[in-house]
C-alpha positions as CSV (number, residue, x, y, z in Angstrom):
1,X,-81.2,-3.9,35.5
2,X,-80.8,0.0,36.0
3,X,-84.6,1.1,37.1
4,X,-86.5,3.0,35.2
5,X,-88.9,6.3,35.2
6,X,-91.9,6.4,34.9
7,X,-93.1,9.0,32.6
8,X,-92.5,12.8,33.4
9,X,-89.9,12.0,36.3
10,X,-86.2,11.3,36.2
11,X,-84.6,8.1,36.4
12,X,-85.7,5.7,39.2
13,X,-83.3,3.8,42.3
14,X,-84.2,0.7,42.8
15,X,-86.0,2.0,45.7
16,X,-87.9,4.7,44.5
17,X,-91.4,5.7,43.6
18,X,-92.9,6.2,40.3
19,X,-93.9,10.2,39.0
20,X,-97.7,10.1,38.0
21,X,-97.9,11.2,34.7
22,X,-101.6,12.7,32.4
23,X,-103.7,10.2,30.8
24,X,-106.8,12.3,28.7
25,X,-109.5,10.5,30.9
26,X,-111.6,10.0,27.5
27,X,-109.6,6.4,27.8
28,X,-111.9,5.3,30.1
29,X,-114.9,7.8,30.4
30,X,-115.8,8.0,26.6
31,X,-114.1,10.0,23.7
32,X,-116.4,13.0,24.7
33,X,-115.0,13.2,27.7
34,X,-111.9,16.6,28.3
35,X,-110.8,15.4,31.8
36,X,-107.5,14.4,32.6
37,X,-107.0,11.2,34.5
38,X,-103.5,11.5,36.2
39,X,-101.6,8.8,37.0
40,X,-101.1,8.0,40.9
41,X,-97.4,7.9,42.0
42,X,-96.3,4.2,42.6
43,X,-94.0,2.1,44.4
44,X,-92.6,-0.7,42.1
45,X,-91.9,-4.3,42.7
46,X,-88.1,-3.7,42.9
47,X,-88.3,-1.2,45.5
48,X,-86.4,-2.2,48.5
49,X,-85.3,-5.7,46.7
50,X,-87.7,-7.7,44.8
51,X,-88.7,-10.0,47.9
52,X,-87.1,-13.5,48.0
53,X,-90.6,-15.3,46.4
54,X,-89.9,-14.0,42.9
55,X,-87.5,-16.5,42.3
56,X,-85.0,-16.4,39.1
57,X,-87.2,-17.5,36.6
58,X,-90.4,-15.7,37.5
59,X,-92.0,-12.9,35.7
60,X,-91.9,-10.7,38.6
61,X,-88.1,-11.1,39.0
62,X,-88.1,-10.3,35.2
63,X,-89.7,-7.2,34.7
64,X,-89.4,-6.3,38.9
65,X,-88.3,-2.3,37.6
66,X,-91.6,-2.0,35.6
67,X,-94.2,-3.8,37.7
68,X,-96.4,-2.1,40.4
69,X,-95.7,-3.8,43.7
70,X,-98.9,-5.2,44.9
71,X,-99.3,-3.8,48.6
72,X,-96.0,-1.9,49.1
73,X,-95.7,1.8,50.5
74,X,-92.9,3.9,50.9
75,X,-92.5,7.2,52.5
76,X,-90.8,10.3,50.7
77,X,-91.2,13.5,51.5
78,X,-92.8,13.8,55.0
79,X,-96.2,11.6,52.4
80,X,-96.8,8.1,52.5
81,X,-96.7,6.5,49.0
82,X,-99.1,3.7,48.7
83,X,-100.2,2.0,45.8
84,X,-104.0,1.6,47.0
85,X,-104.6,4.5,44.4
86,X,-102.8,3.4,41.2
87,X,-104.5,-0.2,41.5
88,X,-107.5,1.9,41.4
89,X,-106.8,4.0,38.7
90,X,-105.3,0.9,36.7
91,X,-108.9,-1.0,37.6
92,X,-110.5,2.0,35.8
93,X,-108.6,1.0,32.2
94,X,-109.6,-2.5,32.8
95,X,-112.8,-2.1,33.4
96,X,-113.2,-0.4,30.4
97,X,-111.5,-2.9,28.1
98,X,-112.9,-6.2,29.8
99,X,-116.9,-4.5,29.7
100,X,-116.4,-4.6,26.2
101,X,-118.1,-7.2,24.5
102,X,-116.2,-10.6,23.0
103,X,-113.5,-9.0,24.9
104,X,-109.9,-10.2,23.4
105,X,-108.8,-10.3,27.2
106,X,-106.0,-13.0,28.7
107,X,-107.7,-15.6,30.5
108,X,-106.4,-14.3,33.5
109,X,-107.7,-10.7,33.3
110,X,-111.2,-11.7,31.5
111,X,-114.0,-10.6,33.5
112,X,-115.4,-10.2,36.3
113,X,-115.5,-13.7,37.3
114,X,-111.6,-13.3,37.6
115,X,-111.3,-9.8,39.0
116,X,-114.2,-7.5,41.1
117,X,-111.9,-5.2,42.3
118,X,-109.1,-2.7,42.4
119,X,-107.3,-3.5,45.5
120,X,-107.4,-5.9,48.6
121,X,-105.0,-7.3,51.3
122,X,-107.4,-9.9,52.2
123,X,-106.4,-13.5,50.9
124,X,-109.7,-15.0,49.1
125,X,-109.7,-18.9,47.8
126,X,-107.8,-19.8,44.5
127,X,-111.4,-19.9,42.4
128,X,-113.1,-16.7,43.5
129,X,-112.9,-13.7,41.9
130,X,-109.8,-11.5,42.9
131,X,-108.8,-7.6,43.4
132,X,-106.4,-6.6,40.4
133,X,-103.2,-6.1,42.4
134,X,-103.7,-10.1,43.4
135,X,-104.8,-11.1,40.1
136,X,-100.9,-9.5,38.9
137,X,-99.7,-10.9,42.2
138,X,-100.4,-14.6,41.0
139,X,-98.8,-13.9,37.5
140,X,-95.5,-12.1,39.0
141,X,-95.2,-15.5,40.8
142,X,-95.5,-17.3,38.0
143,X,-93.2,-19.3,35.8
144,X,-91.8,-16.5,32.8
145,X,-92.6,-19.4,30.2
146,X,-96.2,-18.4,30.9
147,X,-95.9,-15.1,29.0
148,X,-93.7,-16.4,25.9
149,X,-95.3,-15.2,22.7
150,X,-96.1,-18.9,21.0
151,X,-96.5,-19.3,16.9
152,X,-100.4,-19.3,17.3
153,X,-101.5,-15.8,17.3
154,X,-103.5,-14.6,19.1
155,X,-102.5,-17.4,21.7
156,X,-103.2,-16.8,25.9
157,X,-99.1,-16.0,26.7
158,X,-99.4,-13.3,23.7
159,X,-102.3,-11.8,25.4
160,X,-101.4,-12.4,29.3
161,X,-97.9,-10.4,28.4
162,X,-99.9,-7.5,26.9
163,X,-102.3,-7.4,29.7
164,X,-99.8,-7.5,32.4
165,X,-97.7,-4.8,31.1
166,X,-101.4,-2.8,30.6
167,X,-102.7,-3.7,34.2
168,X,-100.1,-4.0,36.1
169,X,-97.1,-1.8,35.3
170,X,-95.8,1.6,34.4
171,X,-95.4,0.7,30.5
172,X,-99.1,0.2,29.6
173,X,-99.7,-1.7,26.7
174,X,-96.3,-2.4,24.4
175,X,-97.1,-4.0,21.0
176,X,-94.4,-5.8,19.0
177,X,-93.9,-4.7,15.2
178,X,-96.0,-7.6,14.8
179,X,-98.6,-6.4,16.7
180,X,-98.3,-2.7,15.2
181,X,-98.3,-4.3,11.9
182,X,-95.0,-2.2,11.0
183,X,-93.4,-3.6,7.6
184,X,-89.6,-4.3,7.5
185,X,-89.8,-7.0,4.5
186,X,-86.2,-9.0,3.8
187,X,-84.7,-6.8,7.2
188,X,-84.1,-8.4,10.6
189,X,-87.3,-6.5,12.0
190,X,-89.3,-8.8,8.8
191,X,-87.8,-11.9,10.3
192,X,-90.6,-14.1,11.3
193,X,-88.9,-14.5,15.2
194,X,-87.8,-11.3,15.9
195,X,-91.2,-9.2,14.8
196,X,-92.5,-11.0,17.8
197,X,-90.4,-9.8,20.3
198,X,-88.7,-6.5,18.7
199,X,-90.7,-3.8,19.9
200,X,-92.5,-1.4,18.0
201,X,-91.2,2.2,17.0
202,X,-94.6,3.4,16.2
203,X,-96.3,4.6,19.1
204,X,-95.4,2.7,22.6
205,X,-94.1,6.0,23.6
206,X,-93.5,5.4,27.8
207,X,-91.8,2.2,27.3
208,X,-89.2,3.8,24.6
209,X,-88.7,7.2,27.4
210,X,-87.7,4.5,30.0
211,X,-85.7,2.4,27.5
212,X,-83.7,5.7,26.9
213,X,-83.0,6.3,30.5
214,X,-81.7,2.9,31.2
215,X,-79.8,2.9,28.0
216,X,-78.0,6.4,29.3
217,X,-77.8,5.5,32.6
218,X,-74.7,5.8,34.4
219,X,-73.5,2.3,35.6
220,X,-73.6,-1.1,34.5
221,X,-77.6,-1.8,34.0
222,X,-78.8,-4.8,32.1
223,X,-79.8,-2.0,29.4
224,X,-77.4,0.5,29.6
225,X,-75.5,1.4,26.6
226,X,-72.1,-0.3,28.1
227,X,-74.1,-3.4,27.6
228,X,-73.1,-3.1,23.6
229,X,-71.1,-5.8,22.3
230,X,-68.5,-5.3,20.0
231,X,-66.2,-1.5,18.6
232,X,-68.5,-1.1,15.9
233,X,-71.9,-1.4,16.9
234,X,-74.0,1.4,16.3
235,X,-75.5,1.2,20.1
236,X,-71.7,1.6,21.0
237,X,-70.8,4.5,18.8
238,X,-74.1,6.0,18.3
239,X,-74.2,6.3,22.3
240,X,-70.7,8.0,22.6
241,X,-71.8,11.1,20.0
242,X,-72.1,14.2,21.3
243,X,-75.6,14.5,19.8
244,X,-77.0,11.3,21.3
245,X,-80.1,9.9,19.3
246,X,-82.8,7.9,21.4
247,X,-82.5,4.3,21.6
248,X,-85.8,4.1,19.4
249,X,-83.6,5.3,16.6
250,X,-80.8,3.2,17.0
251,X,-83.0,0.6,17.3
252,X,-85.1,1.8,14.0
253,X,-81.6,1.7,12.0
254,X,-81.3,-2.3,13.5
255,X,-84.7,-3.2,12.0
256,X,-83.9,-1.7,8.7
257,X,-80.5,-3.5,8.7
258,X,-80.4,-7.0,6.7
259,X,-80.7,-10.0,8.1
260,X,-77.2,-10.7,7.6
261,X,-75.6,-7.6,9.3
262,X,-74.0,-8.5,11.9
263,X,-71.3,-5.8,12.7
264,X,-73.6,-2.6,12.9
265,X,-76.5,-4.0,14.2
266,X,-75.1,-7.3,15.8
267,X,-78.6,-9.5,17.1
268,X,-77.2,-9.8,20.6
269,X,-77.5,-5.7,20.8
270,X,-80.8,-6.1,19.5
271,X,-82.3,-8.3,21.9
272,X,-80.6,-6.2,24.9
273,X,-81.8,-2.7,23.8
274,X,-84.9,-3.3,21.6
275,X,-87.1,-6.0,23.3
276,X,-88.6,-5.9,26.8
């Protein structure tokens, strides 16, 4: 998988360091507030090779070029990159969604039973509360099946997925069209499956700049346009117009497609380009 940016830099190596990028700090301070939180740079899990304890089928092998590497540091630049400060600034969101009350939080991220926090190298006992960077430690390591969206909604995969992606990595929060209620009736982004896992044109605005990148990456990525199966499938020939469109569009023009279309919009294209 080619790595991404992360908003406001260019595309990442595998071993490089995330670009901050401006949050309006009225996120977590209150809707009065006009400062600007800025995101810290980062070092992210792939940098350097994901290590050899993220096996195959773990989440942090998965997503290794979107998630936050819990302790790594990296120098560039005659400055030491560590990510101490993003697992701070990170801890600031969550403490702001899990002080809510009835909090619709993953089991995982819940309270402050399960995380008191930002950061820590210090190894505590499985049943006490954790820093955030080990609490998205323990579910890189974990099994991928633990974050597959089930039929029940809202069900504790649904919601650990959404938090990991919110606490723990340079996408933030990514909703589904099923989860941004978008309306694609009798079209493959209506079908009952995919509207689970297709990702949501409205809004989730970082993860559709980084899907672009990889998608016009040079190389062979696991999302880069060359990935596009078959002569006439729109991510193929939309990609090789001199006036590209963004992957969001292409995608778009798949969820509006019938179920049934298989040649411009062929469902193995749309689960390479379109889902996480």
């Amino acid at each position: 998988m080619a790595s991404p940016a992360a908003v406001g830099g260019g595309l990442l190596g595998a071993g490089a360091i995330g670009v901050g990028s401006a949050y309006l700090a009225g996120a977590f301070e209150g809707a009065d507030s006009s400062k600007v939180e800025v995101e810290p740079a980062n070092v992210l899990l792939s940098h350097n090779g994901t290590p050899s304890t993220y096996t195959s089928d773990t989440v942090g092998k998965l997503y290794e070029n979107y998630l936050v590497s819990p302790v790594d540091s990296k120098e560039s630049g005659g400055t030491t990159i560590n990510n101490q400060k993003w697992w701070e600034w990170s801890y600031k969101r969550w403490q702001a969604d899990s002080g809510k009350e009835n909090n619709n939080l993953s089991v995982e991220f819940k309270n402050s039973q399960k995380i008191n926090s930002p950061f820590s190298g210090i190894t505590v006992t499985e049943d006490s509360p954790k820093a955030l960077n080990q609490v998205c430690e323990a579910v890189y390591k974990q099994n991928k099946s633990t974050i597959i969206t089930l039929e029940s909604s809202p069900d504790n995969p649904t919601k650990l997925k959404r938090d990991l992606f919110k606490y723990c990595s340079i996408l933030g929060e990514v909703k589904t069209i099923s989860e941004a209620g978008e309306n694609y009736d009798n079209k493959k982004g209506g079908d009952s499956t995919n509207k689970k896992t297709f990702i949501s044109v409205t809004g989730n605005d970082k993860f559709w700049k980084i899907r672009n990148e990889e998608f016009y990456a040079d190389g062979n990525g696991a999302k880069s346009k060359s990935k596009a199966t078959g002569e006439s499938s729109k991510f193929k020939v939309k990609s090789a117009e001199t006036d590209k469109p963004e992957i969001r569009k292409i995608c778009e023009g798949a969820y509006e497609s019938t179920k049934e279309e298989q040649t411009n919009y062929p469902i193995a294209d749309v689960n390479i380009f379109c889902v996480l």
